[in-house]
VOBATI-18358 format. One record per residue (C-alpha): residue in three letters; z, y, x. Coordinates in pm, 1 decimal. Layout:
! residues N
PT  resn         Z         Y         X
PT   Ala         Z         Y         X
...
//
This chain:
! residues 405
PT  resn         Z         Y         X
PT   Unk     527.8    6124.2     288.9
PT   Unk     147.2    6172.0     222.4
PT   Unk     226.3    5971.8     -78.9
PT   Unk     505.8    6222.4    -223.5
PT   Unk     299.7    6483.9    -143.5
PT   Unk       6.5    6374.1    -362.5
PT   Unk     -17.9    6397.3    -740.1
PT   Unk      64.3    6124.7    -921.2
PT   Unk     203.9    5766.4    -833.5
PT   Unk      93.1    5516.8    -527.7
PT   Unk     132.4    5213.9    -497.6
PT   Unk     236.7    5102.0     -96.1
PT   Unk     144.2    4722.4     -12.0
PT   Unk     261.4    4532.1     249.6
PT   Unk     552.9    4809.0     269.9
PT   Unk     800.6    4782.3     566.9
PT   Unk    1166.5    4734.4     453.1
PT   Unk    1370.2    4829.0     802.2
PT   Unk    1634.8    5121.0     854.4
PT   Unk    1355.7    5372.1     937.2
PT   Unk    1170.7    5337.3     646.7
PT   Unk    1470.4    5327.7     403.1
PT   Unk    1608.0    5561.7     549.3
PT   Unk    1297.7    5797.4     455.0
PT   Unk    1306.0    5647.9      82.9
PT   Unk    1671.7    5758.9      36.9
PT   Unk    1579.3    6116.8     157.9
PT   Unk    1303.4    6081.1     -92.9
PT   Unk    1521.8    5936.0    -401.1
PT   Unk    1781.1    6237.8    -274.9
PT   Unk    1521.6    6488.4    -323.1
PT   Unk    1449.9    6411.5    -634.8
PT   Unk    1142.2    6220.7    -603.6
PT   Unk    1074.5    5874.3    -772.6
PT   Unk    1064.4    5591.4    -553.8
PT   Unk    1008.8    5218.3    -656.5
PT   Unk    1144.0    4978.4    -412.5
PT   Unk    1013.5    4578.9    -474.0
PT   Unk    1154.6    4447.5    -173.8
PT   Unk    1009.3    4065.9    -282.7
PT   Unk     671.0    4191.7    -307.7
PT   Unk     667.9    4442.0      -7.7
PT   Unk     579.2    4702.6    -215.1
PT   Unk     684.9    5061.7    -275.1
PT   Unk     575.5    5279.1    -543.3
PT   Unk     566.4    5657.8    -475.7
PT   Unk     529.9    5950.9    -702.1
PT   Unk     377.5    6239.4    -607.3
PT   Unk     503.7    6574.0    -729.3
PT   Unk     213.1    6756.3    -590.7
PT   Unk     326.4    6950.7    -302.7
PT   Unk     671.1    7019.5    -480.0
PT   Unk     992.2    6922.7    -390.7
PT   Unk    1209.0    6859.5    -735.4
PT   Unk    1544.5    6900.3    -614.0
PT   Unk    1689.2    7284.1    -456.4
PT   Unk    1923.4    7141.5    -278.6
PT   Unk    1987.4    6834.0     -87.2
PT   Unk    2211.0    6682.9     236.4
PT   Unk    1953.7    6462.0     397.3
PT   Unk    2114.8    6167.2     651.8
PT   Unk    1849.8    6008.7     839.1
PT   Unk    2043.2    5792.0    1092.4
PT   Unk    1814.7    5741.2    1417.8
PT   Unk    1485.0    5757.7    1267.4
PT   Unk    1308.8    6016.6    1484.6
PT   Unk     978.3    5934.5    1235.8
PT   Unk    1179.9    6079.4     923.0
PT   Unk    1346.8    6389.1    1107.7
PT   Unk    1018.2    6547.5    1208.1
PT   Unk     816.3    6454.4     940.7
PT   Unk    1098.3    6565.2     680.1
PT   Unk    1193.6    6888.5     885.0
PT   Unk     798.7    6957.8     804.8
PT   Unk     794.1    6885.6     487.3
PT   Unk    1100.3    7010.8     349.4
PT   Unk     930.0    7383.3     443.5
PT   Unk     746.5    7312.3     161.2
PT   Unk    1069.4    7316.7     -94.8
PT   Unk    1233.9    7611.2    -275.8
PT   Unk    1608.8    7603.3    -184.4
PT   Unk    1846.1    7489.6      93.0
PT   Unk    1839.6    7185.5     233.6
PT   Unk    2034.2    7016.8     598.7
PT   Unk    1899.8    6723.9     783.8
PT   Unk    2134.0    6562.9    1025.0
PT   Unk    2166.5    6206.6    1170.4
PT   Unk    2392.3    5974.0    1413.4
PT   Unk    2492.7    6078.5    1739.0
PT   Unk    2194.6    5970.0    1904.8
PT   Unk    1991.1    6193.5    1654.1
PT   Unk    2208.5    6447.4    1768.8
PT   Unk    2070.8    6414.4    2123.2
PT   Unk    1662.9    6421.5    2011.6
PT   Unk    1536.2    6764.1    2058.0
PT   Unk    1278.7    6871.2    1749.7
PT   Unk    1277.4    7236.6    1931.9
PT   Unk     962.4    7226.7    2004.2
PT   Unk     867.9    7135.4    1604.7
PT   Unk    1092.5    7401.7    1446.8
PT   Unk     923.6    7685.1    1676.3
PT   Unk     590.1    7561.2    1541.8
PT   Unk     672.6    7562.3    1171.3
PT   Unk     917.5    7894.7    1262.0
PT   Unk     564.7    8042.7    1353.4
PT   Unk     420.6    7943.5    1041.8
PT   Unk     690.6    8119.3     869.5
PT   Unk     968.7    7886.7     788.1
PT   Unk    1302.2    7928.8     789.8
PT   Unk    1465.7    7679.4     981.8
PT   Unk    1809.3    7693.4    1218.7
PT   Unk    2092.5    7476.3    1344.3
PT   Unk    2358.1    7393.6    1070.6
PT   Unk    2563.4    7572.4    1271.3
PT   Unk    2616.6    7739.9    1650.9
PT   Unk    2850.4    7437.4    1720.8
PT   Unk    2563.1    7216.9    1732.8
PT   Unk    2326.5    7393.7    1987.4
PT   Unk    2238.7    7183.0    2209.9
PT   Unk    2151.1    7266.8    2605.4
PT   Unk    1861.6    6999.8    2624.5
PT   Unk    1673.1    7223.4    2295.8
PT   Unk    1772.4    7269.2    1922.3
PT   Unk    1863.3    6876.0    1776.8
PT   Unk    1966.4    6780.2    1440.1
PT   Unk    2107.8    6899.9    1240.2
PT   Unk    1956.5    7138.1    1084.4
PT   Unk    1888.7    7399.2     795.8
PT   Unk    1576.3    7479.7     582.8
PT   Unk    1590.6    7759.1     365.3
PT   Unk    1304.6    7700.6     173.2
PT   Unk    1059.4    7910.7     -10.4
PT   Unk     714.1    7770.4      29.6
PT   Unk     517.7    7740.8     372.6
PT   Unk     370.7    8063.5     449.7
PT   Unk     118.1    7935.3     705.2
PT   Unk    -149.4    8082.9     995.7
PT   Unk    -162.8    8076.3    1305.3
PT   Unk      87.2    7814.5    1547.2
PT   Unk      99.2    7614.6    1869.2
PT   Unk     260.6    7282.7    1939.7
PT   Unk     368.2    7123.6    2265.6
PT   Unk     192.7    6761.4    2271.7
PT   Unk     414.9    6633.5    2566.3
PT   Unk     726.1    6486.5    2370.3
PT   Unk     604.1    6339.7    2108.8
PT   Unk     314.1    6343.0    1891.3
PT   Unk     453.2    6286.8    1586.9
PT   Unk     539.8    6710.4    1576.1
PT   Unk     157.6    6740.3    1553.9
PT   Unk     145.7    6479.8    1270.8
PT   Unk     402.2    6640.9    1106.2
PT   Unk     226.6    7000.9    1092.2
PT   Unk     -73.6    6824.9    1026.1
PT   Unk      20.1    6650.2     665.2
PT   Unk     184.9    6941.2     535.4
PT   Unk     -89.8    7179.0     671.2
PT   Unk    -294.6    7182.5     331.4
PT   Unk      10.0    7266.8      79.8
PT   Unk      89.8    7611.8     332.5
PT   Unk      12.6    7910.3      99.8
PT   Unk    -243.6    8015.8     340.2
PT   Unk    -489.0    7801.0     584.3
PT   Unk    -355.7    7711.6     887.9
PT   Unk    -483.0    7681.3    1244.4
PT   Unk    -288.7    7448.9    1510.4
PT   Unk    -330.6    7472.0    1874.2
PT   Unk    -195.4    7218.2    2122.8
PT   Unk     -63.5    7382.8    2434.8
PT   Unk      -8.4    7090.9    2647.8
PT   Unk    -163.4    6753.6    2710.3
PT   Unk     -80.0    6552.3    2387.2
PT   Unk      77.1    6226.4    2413.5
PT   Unk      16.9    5904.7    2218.0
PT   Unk    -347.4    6075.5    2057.0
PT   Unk    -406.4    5753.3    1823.4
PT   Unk     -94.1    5869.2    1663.8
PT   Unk    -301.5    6152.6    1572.7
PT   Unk    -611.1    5950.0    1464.9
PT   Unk    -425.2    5787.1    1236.1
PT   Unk    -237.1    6053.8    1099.8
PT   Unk    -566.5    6241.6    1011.2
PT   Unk    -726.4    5872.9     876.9
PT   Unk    -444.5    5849.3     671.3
PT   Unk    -498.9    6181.5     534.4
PT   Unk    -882.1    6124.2     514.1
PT   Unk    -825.5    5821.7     301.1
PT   Unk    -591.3    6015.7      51.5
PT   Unk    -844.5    6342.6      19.6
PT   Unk    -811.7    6587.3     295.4
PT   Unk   -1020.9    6632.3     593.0
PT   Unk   -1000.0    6883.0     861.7
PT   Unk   -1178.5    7047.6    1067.7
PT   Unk   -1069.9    7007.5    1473.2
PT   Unk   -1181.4    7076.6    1845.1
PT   Unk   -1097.2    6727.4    2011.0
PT   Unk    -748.4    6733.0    2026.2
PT   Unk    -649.5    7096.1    2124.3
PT   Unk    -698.0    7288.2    1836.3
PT   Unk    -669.9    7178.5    1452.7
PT   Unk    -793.5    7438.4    1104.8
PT   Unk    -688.2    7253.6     770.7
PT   Unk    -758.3    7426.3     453.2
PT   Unk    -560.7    7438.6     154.2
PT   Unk    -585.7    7143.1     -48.3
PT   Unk    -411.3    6850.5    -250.6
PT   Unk    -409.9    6491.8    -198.8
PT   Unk    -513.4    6277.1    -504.3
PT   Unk    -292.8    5966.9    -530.9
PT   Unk    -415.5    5589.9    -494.8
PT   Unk    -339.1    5291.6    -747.2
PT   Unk    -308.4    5122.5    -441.4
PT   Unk    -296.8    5157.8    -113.7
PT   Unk    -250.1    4858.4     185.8
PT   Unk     -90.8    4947.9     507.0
PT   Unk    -188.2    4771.4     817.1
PT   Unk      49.3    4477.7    1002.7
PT   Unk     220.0    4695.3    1286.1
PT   Unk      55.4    4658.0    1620.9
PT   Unk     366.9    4799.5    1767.3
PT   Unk     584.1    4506.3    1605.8
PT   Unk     294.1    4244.0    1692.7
PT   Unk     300.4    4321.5    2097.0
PT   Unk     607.9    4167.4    2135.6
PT   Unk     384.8    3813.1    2032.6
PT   Unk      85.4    3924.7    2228.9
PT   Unk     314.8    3947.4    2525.4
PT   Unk     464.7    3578.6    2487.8
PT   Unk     147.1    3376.4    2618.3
PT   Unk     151.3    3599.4    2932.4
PT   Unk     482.7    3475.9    3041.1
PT   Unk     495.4    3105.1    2890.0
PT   Unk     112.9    3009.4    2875.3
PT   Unk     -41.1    2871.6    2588.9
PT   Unk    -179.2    3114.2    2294.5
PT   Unk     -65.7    3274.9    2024.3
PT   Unk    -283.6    3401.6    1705.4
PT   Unk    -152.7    3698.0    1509.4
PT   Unk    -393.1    3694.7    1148.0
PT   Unk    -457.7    4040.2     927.0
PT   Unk    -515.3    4242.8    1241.6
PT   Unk    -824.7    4349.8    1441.8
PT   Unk    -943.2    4561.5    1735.7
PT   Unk   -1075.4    4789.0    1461.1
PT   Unk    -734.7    4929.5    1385.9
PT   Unk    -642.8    5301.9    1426.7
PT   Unk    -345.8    5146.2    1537.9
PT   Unk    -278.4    5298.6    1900.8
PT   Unk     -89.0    4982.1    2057.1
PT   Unk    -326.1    4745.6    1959.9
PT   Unk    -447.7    4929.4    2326.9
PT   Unk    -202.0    4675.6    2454.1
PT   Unk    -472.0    4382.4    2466.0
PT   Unk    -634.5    4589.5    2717.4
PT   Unk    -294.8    4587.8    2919.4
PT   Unk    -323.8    4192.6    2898.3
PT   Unk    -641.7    4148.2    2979.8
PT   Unk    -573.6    4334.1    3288.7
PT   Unk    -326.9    4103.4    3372.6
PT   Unk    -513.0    3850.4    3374.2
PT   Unk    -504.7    3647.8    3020.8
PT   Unk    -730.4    3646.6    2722.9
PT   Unk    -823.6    3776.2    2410.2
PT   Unk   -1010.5    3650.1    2120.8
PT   Unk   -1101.5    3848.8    1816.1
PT   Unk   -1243.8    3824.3    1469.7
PT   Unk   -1240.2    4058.4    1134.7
PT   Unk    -909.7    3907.2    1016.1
PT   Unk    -704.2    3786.2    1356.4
PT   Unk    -648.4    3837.1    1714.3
PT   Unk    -571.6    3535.5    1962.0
PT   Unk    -415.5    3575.5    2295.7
PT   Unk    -435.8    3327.2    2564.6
PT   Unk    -246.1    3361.6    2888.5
PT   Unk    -336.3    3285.3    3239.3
PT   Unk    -380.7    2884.0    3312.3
PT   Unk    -128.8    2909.1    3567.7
PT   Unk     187.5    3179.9    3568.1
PT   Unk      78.2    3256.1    3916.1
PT   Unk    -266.2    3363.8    3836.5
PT   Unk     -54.1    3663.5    3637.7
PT   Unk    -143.9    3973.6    3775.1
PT   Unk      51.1    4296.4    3833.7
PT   Unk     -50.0    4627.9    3704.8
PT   Unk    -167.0    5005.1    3772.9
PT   Unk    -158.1    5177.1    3405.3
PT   Unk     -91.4    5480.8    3241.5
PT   Unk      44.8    5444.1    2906.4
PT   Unk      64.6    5783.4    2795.5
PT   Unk     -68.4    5710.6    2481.1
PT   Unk      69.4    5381.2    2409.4
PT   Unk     456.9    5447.3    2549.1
PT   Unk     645.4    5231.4    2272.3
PT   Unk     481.3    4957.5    2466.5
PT   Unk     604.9    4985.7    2795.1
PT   Unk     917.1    4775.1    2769.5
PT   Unk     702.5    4493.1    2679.1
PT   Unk     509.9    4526.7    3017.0
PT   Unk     798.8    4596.4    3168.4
PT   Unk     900.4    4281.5    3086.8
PT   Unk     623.2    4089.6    3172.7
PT   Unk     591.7    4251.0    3520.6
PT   Unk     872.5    4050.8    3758.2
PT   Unk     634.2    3714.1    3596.4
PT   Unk     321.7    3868.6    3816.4
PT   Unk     269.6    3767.4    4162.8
PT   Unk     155.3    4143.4    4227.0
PT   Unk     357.5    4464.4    4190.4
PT   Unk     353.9    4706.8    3804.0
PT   Unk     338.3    5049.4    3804.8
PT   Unk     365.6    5210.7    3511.5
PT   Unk     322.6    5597.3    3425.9
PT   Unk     289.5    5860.0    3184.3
PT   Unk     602.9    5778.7    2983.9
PT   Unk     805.6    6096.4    3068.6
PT   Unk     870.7    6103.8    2660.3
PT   Unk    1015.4    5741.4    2628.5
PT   Unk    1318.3    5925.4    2765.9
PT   Unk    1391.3    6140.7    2440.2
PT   Unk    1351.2    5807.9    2220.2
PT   Unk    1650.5    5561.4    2071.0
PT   Unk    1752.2    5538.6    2430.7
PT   Unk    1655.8    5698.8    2713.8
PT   Unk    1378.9    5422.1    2769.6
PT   Unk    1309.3    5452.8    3132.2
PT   Unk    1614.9    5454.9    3267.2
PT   Unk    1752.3    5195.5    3029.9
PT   Unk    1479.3    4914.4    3107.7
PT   Unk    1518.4    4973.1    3520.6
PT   Unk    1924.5    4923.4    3454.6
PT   Unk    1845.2    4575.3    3281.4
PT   Unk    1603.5    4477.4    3461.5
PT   Unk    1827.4    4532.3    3782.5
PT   Unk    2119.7    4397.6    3602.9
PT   Unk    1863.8    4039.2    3607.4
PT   Unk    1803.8    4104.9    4021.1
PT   Unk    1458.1    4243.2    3958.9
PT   Unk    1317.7    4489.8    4195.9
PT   Unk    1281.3    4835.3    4036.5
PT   Unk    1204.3    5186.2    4141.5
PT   Unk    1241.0    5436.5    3882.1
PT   Unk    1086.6    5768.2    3841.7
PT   Unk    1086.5    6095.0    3572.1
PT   Unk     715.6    5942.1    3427.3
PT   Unk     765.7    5585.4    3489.0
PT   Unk     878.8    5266.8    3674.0
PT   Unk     738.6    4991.5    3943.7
PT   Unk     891.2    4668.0    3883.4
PT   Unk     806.1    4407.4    4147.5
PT   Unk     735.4    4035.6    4119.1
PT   Unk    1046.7    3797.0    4097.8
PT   Unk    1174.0    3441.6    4172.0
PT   Unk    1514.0    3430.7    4147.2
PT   Unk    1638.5    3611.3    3832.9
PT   Unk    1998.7    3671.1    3753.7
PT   Unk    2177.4    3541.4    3371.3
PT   Unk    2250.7    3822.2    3226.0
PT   Unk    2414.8    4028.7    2888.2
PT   Unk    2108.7    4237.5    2785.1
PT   Unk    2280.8    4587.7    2680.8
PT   Unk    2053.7    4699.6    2405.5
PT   Unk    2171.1    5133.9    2367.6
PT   Unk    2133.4    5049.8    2030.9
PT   Unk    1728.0    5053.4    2079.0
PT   Unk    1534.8    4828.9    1885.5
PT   Unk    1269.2    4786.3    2152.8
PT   Unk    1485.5    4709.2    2396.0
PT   Unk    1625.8    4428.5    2209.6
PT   Unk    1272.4    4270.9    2114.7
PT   Unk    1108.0    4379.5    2485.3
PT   Unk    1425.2    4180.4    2638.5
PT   Unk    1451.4    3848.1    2412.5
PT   Unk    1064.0    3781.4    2570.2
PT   Unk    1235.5    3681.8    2888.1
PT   Unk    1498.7    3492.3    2705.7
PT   Unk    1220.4    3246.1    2610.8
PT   Unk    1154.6    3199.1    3000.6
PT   Unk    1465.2    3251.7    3140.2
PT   Unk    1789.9    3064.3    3108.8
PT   Unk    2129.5    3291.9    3048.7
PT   Unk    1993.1    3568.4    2874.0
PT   Unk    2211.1    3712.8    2620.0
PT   Unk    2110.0    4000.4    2373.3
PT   Unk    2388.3    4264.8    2279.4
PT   Unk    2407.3    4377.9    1982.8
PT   Unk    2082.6    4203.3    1808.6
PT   Unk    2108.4    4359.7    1483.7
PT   Unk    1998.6    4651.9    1593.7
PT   Unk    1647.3    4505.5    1575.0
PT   Unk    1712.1    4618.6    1160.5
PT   Unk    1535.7    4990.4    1260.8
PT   Unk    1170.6    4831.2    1278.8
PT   Unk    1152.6    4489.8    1244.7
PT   Unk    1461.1    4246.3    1084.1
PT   Unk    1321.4    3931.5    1065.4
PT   Unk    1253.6    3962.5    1458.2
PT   Unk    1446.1    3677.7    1596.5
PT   Unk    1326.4    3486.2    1280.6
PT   Unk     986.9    3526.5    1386.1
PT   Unk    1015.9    3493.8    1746.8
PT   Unk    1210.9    3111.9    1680.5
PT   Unk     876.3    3111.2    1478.0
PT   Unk     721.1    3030.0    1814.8
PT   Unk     912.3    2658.8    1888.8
PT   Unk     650.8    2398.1    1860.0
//
């Protein structure tokens, strides 16, 4: 997005091709916006139109890709016409209230499609922007569903018609979201000026486009492999990633350490060892406020410990692909593990006689990938519906066979 936004063409590297991000290059291509896809050489070439939107009009679909409905709901403020932005039923079900309100207070114009599609859990795709440039001033944000409405103000903060101050009027989840939103914005021009993480002034500005610019391997998409030496032993070395990243789950080493295994580090790789014996795998107190697309992974790590997990903090996994919570303690139960569940979080106790099972998946990525980890320790364990791996990371089960000796 910061790309499209900037003023000429930049060139992505090591480019993600999954559902979420094509999904986001479509809505580009359908706003009239040049997009290069090189699928073979992970790269994507963006051109910038300078804070202007080329087309006036434009149906945006955007399937389940929460990323691409709050960042595009933000940016298409910036346009001058009419635009809608819906996705699939579970879209449908994501409220972006909170993220309209904030841009309505900036002046936008934004609305259901229609008053058929109200929702009673708070305003959901989709949506219409009638656009006429982003007015801007003075807003608030809630910081308690998901960070990525703060993001989404943020990067289209300097191309308002008028600076624009942000205040964050409740505890802000996932906060090295934010880091790296404003890094990324740093590295393509614009810096702003900010009180911790409550309140936010970015001045009007434009971001200058890069010949080239290299995007990090996702810590998110690596966990799943950190995870693996904690329930079978052994280690595991993930290369082109360090502790330096801005990445928030690369917080998930911490998580393992806890537990009980090891990590080794250098400029270019990370190596994870796990405990010398399964039963020296130790059960966990944690909040993961900040790192919540993580959780499944300990979750499914925890009934391997010979000590009870509690996790907390992840009241907003709820309002992602699936409702998170709830869908990890019914599969986890469904394999005769011990779970309590509650509106922030789960405890999952330690177990020794686990149950084959179907894995149902909600059509949730994480689910899928959290789940096939006890696959490789556990005998019977069948994923549903696999593919659905395709919104992050499709070469996952690839990969993971990666890990036969």
């Amino acid at each position: 997005m910061i790309a499209a936004l900037a003023d000429g063409p930049t060139r992505l590297t090591n480019a993600l091709f999954s559902d979420d991000s094509l999904y986001f290059a479509n809505a580009l291509k359908d706003l009239g916006f040049h997009i290069d896809l090189n699928l073979e050489k992970k790269e994507i070439v963006v051109t910038g139109c300078s804070g202007e939107i080329p087309v006036k009009k434009a149906e945006l679909f955007i399937g389940n890709a929460g990323t691409a409905a709050r960042f595009l709901s933000s940016f298409l403020t910036l346009g001058n016409g009419e635009y809608t932005l819906d996705g699939d039923a579970r879209m449908r079900e994501r409220p972006i209230g909170d993220l309209i309100s904030s841009l309505t207070q900036l002046g936008a114009n934004i609305s259901p499609l229609s008053q058929a599609h109200q929702n009673p859990i708070g305003l959901c795709p989709p949506v219409k922007i009638v656009a006429s440039g982003l007015p801007g001033g003075r807003t608030s944000v809630n910081g308690d569903i998901s960070s990525q409405f703060l993001s989404a103000l943020l990067m289209v903060a300097p191309y308002a018609q008028t600076p624009v101050e942000i205040s964050v009027s409740t505890e802000l989840n996932s906060k090295p979201y934010v880091d790296m939103t404003l890094g990324v914005m740093a590295d393509f021009g614009i810096s702003i000026q900010r009180s911790e993480y409550q309140n936010f002034y970015v001045s009007r500005g434009s971001y200058r486009s890069l010949k080239n610019y290299v995007i990090e391997p996702d810590a998110s998409a690596a966990s799943y492999f950190f995870a693996a030496p904690a329930i079978l032993g052994g280690k595991i070395r993930i290369e082109n990633i360090s502790l330096e990243s801005k990445q928030g789950d690369i917080a998930f080493l911490n998580v393992l350490k806890a537990m009980g295994c090891t990590v080794h580090t250098d400029t270019n790789y990370i190596e994870v060892i796990g405990p010398c014996s399964i039963s020296n795998l130790k059960g966990v107190d944690i909040d993961m406020r900040d790192i919540p697309d993580t959780a499944q992974t300990l979750a499914v790590i925890a009934p391997f410990a010979s000590s009870p997990t509690h996790i907390h903090g992840i009241a907003s996994a709820r309002m992602k692909e699936s409702d998170r919570v709830s869908a990890t303690c019914a599969e986890l139960t469904r394999m005769g593990v011990k779970v309590e569940e509650f509106n922030d979080g789960m405890s999952i106790y330690p177990c020794d006689k686990f149950t084959p099972a179907q894995i149902r998946t909600y059509q949730d990525h994480r689910m899928a990938m959290a789940f096939a980890l006890m696959g490789l320790k556990i005998s019977g364990v069948r994923i549903e519906n696999p593919g659905c791996v395709s919104k992050t990371f499709p070469e996952y089960f690839e990969v993971l066979d990666g890990l036969r000796c």
